[in-house]
TIVO-2410 file (N, C-alpha, C; in nm, 3 decimals):
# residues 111
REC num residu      c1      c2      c3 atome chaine
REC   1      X   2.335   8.750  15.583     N      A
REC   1      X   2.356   8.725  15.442    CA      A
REC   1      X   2.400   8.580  15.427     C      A
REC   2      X   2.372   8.501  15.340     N      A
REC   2      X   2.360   8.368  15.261    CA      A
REC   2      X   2.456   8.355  15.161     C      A
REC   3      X   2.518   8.298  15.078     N      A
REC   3      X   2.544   8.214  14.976    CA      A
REC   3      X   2.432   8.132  14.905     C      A
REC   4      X   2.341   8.100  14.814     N      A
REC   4      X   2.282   7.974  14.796    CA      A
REC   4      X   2.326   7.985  14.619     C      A
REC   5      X   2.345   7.875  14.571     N      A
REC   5      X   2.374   7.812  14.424    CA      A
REC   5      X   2.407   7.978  14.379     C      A
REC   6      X   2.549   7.996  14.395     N      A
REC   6      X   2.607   8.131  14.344    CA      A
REC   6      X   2.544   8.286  14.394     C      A
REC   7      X   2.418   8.248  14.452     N      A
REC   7      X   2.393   8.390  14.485    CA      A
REC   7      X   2.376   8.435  14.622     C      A
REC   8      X   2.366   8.547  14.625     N      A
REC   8      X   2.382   8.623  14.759    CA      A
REC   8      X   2.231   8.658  14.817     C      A
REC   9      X   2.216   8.551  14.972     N      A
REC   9      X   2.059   8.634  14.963    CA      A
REC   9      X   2.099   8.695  15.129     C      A
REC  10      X   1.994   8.808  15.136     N      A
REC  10      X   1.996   8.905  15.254    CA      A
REC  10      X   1.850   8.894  15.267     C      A
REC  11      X   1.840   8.806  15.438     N      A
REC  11      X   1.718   8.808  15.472    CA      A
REC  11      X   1.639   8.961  15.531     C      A
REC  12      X   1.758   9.067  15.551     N      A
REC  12      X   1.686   9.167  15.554    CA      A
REC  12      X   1.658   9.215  15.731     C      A
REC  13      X   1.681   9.116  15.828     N      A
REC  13      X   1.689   9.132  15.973    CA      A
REC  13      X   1.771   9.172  16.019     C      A
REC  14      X   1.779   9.272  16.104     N      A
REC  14      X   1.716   9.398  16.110    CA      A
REC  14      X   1.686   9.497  15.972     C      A
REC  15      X   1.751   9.473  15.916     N      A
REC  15      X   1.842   9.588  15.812    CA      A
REC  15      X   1.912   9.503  15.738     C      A
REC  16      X   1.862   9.456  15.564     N      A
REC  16      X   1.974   9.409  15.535    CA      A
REC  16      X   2.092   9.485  15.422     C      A
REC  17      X   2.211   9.435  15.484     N      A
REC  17      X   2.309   9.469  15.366    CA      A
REC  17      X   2.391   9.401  15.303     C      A
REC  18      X   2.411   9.403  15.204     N      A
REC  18      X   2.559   9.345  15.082    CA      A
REC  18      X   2.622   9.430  15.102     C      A
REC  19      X   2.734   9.374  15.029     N      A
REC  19      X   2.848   9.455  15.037    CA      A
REC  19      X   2.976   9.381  14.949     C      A
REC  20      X   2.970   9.440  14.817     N      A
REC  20      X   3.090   9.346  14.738    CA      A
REC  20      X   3.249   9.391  14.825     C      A
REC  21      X   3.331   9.330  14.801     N      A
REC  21      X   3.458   9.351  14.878    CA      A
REC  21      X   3.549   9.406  14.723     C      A
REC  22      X   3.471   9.435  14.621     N      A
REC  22      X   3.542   9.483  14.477    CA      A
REC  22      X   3.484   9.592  14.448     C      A
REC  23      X   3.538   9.670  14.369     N      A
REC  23      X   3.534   9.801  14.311    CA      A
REC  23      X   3.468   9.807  14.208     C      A
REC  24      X   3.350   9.823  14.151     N      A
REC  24      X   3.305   9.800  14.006    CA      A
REC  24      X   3.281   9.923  13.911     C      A
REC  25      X   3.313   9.958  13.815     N      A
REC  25      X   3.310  10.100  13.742    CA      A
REC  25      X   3.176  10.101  13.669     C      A
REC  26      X   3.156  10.012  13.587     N      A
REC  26      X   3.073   9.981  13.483    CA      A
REC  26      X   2.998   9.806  13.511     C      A
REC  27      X   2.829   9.799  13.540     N      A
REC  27      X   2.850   9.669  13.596    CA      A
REC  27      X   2.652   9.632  13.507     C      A
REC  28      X   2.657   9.528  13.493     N      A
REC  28      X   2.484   9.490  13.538    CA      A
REC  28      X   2.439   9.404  13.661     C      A
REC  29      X   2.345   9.444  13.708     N      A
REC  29      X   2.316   9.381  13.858    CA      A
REC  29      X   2.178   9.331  13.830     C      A
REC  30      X   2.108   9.233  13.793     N      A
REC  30      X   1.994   9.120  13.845    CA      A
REC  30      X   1.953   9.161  13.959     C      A
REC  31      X   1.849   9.191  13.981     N      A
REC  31      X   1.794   9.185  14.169    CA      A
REC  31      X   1.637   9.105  14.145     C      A
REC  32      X   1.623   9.067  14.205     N      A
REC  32      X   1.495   8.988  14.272    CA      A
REC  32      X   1.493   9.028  14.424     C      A
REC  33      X   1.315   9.095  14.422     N      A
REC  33      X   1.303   9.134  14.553    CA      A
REC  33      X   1.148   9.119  14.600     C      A
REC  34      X   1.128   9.124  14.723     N      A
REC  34      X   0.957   9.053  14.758    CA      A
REC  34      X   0.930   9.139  14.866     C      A
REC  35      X   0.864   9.258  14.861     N      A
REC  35      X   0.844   9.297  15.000    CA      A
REC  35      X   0.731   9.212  15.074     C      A
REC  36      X   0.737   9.151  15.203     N      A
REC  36      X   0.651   9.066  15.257    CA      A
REC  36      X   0.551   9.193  15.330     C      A
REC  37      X   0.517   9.296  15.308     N      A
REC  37      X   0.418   9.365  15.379    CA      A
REC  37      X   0.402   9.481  15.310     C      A
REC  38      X   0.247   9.537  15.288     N      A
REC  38      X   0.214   9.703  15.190    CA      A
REC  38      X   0.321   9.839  15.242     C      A
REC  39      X   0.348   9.847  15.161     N      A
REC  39      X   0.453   9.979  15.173    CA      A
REC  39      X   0.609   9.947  15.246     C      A
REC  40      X   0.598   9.868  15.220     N      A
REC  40      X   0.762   9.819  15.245    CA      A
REC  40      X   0.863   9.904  15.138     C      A
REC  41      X   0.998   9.993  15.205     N      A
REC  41      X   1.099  10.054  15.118    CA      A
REC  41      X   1.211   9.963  15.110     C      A
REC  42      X   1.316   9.987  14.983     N      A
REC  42      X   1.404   9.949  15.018    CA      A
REC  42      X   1.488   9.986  14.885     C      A
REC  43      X   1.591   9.932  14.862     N      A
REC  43      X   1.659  10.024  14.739    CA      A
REC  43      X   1.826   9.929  14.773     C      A
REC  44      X   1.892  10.012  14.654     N      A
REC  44      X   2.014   9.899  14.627    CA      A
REC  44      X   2.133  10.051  14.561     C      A
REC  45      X   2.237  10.061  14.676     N      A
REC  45      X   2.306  10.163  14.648    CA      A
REC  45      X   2.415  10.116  14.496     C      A
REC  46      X   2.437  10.213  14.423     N      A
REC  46      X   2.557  10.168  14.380    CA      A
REC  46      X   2.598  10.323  14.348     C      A
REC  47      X   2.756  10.307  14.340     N      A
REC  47      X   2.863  10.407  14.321    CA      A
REC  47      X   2.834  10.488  14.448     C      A
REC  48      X   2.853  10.385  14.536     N      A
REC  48      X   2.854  10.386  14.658    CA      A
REC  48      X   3.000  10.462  14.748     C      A
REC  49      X   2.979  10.494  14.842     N      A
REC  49      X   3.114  10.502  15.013    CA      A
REC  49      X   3.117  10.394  15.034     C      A
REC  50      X   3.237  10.301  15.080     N      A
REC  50      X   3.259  10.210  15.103    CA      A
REC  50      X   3.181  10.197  15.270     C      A
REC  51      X   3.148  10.306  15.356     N      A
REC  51      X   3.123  10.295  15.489    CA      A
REC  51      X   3.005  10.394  15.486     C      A
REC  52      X   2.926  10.398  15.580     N      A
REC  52      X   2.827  10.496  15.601    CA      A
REC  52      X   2.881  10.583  15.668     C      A
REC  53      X   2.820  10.715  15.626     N      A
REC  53      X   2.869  10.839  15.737    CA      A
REC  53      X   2.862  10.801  15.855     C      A
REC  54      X   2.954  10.856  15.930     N      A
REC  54      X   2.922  10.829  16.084    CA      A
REC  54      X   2.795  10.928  16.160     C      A
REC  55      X   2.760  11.027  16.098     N      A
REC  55      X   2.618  11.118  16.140    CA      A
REC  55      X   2.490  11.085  16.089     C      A
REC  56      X   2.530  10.992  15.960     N      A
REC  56      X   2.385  10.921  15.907    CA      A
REC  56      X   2.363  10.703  15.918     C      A
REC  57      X   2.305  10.709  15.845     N      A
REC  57      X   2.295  10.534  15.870    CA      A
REC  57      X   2.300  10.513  15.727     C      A
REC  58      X   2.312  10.584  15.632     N      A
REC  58      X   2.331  10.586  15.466    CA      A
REC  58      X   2.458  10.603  15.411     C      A
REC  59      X   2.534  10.498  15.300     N      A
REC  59      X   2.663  10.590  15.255    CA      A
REC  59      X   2.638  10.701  15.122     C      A
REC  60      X   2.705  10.785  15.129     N      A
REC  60      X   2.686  10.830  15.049    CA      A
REC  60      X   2.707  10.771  14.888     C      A
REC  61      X   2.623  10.782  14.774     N      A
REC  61      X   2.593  10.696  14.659    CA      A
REC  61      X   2.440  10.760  14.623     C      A
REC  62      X   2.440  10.666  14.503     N      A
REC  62      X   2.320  10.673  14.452    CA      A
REC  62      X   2.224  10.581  14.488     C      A
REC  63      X   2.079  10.549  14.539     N      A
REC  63      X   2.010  10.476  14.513    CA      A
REC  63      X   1.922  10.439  14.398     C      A
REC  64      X   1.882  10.311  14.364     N      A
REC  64      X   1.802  10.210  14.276    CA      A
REC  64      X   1.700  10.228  14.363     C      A
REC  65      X   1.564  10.272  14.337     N      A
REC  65      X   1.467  10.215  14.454    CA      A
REC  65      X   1.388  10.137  14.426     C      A
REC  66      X   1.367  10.067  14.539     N      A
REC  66      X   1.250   9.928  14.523    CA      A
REC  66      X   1.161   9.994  14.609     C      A
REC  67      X   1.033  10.006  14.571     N      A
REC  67      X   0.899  10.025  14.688    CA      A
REC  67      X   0.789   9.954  14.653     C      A
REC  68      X   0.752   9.933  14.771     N      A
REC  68      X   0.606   9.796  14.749    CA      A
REC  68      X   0.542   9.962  14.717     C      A
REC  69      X   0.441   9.903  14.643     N      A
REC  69      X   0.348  10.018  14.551    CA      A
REC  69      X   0.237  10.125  14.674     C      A
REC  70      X   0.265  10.031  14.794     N      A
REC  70      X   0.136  10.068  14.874    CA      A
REC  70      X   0.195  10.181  14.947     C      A
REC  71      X   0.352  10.234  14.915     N      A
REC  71      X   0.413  10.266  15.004    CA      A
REC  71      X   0.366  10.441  15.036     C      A
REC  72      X   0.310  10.526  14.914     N      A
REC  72      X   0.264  10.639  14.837    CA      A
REC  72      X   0.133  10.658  14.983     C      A
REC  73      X   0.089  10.557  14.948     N      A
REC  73      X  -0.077  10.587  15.038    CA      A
REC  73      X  -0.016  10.588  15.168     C      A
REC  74      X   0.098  10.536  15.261     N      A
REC  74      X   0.133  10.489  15.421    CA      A
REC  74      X   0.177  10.615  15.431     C      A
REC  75      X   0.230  10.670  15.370     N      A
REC  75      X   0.359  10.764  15.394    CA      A
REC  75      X   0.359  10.886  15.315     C      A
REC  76      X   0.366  11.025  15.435     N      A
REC  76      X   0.306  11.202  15.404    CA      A
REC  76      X   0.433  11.235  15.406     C      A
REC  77      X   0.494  11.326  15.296     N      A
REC  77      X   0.628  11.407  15.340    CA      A
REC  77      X   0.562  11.587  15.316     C      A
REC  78      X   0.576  11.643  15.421     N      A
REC  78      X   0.525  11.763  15.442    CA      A
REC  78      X   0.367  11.763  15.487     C      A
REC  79      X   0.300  11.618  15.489     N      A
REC  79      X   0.190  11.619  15.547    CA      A
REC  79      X   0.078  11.574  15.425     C      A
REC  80      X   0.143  11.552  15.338     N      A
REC  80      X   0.097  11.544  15.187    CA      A
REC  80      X   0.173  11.402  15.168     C      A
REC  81      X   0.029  11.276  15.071     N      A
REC  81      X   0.081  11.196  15.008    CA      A
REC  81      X   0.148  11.250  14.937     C      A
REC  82      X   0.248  11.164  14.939     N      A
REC  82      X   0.375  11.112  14.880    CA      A
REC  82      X   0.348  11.159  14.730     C      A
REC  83      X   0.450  11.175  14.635     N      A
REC  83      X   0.439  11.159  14.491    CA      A
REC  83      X   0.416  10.997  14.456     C      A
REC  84      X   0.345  10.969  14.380     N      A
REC  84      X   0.306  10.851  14.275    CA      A
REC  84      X   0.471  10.826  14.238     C      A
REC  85      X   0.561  10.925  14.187     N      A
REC  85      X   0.687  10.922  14.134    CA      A
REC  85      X   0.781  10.847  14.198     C      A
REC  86      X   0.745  10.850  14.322     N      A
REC  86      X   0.806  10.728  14.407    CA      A
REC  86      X   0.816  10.573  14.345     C      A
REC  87      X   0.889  10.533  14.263     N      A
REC  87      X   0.824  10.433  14.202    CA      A
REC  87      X   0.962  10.336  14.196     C      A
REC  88      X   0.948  10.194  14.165     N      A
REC  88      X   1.045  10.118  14.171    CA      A
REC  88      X   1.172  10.180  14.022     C      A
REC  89      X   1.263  10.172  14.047     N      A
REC  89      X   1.375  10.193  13.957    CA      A
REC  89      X   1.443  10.306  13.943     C      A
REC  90      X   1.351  10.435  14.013     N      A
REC  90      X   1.365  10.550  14.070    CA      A
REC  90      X   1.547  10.568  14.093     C      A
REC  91      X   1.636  10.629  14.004     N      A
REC  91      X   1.772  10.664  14.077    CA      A
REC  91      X   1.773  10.838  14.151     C      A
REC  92      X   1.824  10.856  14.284     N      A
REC  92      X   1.832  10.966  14.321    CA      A
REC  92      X   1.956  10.947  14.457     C      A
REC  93      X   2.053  11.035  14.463     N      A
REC  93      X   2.165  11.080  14.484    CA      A
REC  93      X   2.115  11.090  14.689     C      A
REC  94      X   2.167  11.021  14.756     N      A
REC  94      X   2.165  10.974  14.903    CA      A
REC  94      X   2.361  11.009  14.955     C      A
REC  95      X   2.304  11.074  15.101     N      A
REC  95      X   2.408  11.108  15.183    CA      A
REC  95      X   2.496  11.193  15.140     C      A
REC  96      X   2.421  11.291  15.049     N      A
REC  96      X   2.471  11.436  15.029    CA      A
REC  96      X   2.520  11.432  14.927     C      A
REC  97      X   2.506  11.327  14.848     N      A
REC  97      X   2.525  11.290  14.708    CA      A
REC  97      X   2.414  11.332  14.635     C      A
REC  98      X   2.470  11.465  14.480     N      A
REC  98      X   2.362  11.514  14.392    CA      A
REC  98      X   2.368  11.451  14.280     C      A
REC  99      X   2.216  11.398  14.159     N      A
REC  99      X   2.219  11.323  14.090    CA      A
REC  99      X   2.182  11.444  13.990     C      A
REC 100      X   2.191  11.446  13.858     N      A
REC 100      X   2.139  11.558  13.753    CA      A
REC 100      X   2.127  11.414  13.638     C      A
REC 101      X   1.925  11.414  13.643     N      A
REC 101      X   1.903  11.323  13.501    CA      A
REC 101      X   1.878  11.389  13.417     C      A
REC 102      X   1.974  11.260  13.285     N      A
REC 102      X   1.941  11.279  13.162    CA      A
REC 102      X   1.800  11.348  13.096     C      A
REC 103      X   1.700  11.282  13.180     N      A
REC 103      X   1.556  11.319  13.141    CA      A
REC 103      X   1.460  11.309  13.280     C      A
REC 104      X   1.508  11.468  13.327     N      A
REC 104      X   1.402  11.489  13.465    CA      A
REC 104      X   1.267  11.460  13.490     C      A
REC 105      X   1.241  11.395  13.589     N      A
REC 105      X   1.087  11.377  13.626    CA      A
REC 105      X   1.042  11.490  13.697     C      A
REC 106      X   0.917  11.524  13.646     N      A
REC 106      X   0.861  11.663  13.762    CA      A
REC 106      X   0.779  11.564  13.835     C      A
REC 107      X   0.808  11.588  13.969     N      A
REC 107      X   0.716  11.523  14.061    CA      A
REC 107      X   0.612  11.629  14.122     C      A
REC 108      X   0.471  11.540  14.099     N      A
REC 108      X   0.353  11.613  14.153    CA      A
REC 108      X   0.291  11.542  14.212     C      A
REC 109      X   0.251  11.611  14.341     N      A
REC 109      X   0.187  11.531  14.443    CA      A
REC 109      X   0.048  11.496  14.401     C      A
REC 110      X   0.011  11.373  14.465     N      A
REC 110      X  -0.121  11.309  14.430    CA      A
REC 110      X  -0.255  11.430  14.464     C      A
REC 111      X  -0.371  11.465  14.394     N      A
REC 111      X  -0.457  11.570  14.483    CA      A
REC 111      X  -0.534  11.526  14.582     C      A
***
């Protein structure tokens, strides 16, 4: 992780992470992001664990997701493309954390 003219950049090698050292309740967050290759994941926790479980590599929180668009066609869960629903901005509840939206998406797999 970087500093440049006020902002924070994470080149992402191996794995990248931020990590504010403050507590935020109520916040807006700016992101700019570039996946350099088709189907690249990645996502931006907030109302976050300060630490990752020690049995997973995730803290528990919610994710923001970012996915390069190609990511649907690379990648079968149950052996079946992916939902289309997979989509950038996507919030859903990580490391045993449950999310209940305002206005549910039914996800249906591509035919």
């Amino acid at each position: 992780m970087a500093y440049r003219k006020g902002n924070l950049i994470c080149k992402g090698k191996p794995i990248g992470v931020v990590r504010s050292s403050k507590q935020y309740e109520n916040f807006i967050i700016h992101v700019e992001w570039n996946h350099q290759y088709a189907g690249g994941n990645s996502g931006i926790f907030v109302w976050s664990d300060a630490k990752p479980d020690p049995s997973g590599r995730l803290p528990g929180g919610v994710e923001v997701q970012m996915l390069e668009l190609d990511w649907v066609n690379q990648n079968h869960i149950d052996g079946k493309q992916a939902p289309i629903a997979y989509v950038h901005g996507e919030l859903f509840g990580v490391g045993g954390v449950t999310t209940i939206p305002d206005t549910p998406v039914v996800h249906v797999a591509n035919p």
